[in-house]
C-alpha positions in Angstrom: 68.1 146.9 -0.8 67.5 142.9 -0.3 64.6 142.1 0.3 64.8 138.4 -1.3 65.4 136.6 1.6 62.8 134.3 2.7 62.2 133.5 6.3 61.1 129.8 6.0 64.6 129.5 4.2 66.5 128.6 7.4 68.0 126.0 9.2 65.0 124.7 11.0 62.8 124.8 7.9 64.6 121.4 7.4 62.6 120.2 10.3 59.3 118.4 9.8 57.6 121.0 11.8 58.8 123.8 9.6 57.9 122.2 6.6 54.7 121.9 7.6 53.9 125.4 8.6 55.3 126.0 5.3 52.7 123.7 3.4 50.0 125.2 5.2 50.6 129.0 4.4 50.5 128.0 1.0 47.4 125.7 0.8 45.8 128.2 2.9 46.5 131.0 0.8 45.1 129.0 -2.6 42.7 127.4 -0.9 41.8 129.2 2.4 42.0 127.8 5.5 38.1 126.0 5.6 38.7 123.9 2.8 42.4 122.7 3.4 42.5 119.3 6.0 45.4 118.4 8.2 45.5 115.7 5.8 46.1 117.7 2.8 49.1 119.6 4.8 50.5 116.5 5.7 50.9 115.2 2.3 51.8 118.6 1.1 54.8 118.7 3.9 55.9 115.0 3.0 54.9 113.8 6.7 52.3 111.8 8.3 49.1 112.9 9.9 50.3 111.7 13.1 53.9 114.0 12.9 51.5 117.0 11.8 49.1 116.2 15.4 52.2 116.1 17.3 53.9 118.8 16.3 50.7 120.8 16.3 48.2 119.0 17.8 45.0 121.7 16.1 44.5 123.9 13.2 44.4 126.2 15.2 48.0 125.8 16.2 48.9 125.5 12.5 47.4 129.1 11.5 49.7 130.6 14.6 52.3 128.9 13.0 51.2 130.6 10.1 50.3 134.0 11.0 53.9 134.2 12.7 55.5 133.4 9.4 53.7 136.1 7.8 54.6 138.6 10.4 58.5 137.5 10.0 57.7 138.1 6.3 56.9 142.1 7.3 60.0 142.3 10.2 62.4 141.0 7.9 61.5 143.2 5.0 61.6 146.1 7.4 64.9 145.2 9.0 66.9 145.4 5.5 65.4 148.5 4.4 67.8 151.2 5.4 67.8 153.0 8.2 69.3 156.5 7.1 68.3 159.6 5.9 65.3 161.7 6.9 62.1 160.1 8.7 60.4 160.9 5.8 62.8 158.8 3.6 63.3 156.0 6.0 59.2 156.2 6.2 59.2 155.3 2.0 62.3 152.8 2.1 60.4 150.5 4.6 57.4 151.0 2.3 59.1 149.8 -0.7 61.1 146.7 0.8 57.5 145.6 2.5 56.4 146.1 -1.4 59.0 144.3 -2.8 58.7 141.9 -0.1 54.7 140.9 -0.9 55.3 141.3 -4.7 58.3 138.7 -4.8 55.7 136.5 -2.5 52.8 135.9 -4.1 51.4 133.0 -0.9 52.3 136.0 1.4 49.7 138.1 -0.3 47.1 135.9 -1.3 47.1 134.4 2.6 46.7 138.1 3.8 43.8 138.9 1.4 41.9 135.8 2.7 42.7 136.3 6.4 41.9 139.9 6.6 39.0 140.4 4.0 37.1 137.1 5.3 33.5 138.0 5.1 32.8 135.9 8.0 35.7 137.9 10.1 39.1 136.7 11.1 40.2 133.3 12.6 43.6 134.4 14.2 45.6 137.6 15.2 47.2 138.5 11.9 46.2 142.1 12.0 47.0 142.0 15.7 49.9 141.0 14.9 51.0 143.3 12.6 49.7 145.7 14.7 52.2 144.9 17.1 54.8 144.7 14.9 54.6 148.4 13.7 53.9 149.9 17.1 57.7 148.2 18.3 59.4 149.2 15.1 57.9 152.4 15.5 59.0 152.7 18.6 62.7 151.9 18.1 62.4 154.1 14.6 61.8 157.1 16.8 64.3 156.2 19.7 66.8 156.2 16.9 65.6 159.5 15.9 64.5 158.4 12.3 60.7 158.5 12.7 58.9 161.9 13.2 57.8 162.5 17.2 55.0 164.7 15.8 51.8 162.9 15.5 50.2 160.6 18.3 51.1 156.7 18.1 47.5 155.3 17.3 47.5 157.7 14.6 51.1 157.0 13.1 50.4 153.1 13.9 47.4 153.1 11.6 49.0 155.8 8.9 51.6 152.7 8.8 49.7 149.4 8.0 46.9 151.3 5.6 49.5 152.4 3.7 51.6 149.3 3.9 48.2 146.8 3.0 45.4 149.3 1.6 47.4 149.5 -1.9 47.6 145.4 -1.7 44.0 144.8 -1.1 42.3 147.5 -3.8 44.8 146.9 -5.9 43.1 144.3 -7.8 39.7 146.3 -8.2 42.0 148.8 -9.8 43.3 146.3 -12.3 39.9 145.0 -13.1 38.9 148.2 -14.0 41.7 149.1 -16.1 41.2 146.0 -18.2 37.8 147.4 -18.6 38.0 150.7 -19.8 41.6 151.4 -21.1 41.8 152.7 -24.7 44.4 149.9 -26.6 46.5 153.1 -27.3 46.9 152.7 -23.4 49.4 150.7 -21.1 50.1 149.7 -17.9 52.3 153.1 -17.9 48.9 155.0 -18.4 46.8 152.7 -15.4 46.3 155.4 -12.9 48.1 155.4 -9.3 46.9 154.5 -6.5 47.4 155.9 -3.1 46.0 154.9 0.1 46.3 156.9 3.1 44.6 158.0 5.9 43.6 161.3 6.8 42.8 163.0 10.6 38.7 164.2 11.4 38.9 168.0 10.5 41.6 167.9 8.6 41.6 169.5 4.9 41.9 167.7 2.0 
């Protein structure tokens, strides 16, 4: 599986434009979004304030930018996980390269956390986004007769991101705790696994 790729690695990354969508995914996800200025960007991007206005014109513009990046992030990771073997299987490999994906991309992550779990609520569409994202490759997973049929597409939709996301954002809490109350006989071998999934109303446990 590679998964090392990175999307702002192409040829028009060597535009100015590119470069600064690129600066501001990373401020934002160190700083959040609130507390970074075009200014900042700019300088980060090597360009001027007035290349960032024209290219961009608002923030607002910038975090689409952004959010799109992210989202080429998750399609990318998804499109070199492979696409054999049972839906089950196929179901785990696109697990595991969006995984490896957010764990060899640290900006990814830490822009996610701040854009989904903003007490104040969400700026953009990330979520929508990614939303959209899983209901097409969902749909073309079980055109291709590699996704199960069985369960309705809101369901399966949802099943798909909590799984894909729950794991990064409580991940942390589980960390905090293990540094808390593991024995020194223990490792990170020992820390407890943690699953996220969602379940239907009425069904067992």
């Amino acid at each position: 599986m590679t998964t090392n790729a990175d999307p702002r690695a192409g040829v028009d990354d060597l535009t100015g434009k590119a470069r600064i969508r690129n600066a501001a995914m990373d401020l934002y996800a160190e700083f959040g979004e609130d507390r970074t200025s075009m200014r900042a960007i700019a300088a980060a991007a090597g360009v001027t304030v007035g290349l960032l206005v024209h290219h961009f014109k608002t923030k607002d513009r910038i975090r689409d930018a952004v959010e799109q990046l992210v989202v080429d992030y998750f399609a990318q990771a998804i499109a070199q996980a492979p696409g054999n073997g049972t839906p089950r299987e196929v179901a785990a490999a696109r697990d595991a390269a969006v995984e490896h994906m957010l764990s060899s991309n640290p900006a990814v992550v830490n822009y996610l956390r701040r854009a989904l779990l903003d007490p104040a609520g969400p700026k953009g569409q990330l979520l929508e986004r990614l939303t959209e994202l899983t209901r097409n490759e969902l749909t073309k997973a079980r055109d291709a007769g590699i996704a199960s049929t069985r369960r309705r597409d809101s369901t399966q939709i949802i099943d798909i991101i909590i799984r894909q996301l729950g794991r990064l954002f409580l991940q942390p809490m589980v960390d905090s705790m293990w540094d808390q109350v593991a024995e020194p006989d223990e490792t990170d071998d020992d820390k407890p696994a943690l699953i996220v999934t969602v379940r239907l109303p009425g069904a067992r446990n």
